[in-house]
C-alpha positions as CSV (number, residue, x, y, z in Angstrom):
1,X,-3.7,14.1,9.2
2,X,-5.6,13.1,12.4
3,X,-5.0,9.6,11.8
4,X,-1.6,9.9,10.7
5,X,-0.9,11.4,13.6
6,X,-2.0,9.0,15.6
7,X,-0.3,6.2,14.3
8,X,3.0,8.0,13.9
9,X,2.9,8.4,17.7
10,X,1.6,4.8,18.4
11,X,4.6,4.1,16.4
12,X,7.7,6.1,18.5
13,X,5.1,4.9,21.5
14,X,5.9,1.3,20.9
15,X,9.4,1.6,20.3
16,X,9.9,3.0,23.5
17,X,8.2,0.5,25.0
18,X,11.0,-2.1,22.9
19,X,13.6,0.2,24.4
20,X,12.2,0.0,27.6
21,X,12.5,-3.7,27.7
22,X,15.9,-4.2,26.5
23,X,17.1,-2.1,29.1
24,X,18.0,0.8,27.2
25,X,17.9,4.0,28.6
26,X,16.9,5.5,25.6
27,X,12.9,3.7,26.1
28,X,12.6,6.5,28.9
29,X,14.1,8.8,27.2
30,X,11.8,8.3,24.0
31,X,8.6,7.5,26.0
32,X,8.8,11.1,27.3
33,X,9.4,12.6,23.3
34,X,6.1,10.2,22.9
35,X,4.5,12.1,25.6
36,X,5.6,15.4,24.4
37,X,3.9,14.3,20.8
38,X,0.6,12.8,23.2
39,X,0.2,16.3,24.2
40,X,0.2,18.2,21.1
41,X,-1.9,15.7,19.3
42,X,-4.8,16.1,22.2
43,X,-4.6,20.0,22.4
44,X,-4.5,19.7,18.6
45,X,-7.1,17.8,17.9
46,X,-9.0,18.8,21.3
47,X,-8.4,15.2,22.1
48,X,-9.2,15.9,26.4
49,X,-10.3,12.0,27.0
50,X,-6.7,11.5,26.8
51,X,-5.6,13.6,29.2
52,X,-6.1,11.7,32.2
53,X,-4.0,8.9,30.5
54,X,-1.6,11.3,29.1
55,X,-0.8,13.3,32.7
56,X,-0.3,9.7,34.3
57,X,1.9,8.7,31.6
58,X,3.8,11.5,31.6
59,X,4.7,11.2,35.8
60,X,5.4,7.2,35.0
61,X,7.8,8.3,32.4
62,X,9.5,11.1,34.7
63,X,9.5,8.9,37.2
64,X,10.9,5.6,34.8
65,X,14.1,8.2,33.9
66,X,15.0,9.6,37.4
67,X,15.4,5.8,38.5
68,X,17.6,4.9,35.3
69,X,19.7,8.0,36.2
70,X,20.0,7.1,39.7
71,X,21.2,3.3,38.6
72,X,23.7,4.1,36.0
């Protein structure tokens, strides 16, 4: 399940990131449901390396979906 898990959220991880560069506002929007699933899968799988990355992503991806808000 580990790996499955991974590439499941590799997988909603990069579609964001196609969002993201089309200019839809749904890439922020499922970045930060990527995030959400980043988080379980480290506390679940006592991933903590990730953390750093996963804290920093998580602010970039607040941050990403206050601007988009602000421009609509």
């Amino acid at each position: 399940m580990n790996e499955q898990t991974e590439i499941l959220i590799s997988i909603i991880t990069l579609i964001a990131t196609w969002f993201t560069g089309n200019k839809s506002v749904w890439g922020p929007r499922l970045g930060l449901v990527a995030n959400i699933c980043w988080w379980f899968y480290v506390v679940t799988f006592r991933r903590y390396g990730l953390i750093p990355m996963e804290a920093v992503f998580t602010v970039i991806g607040i941050r990403n979906l206050i601007k988009w808000e602000r421009e609509k």
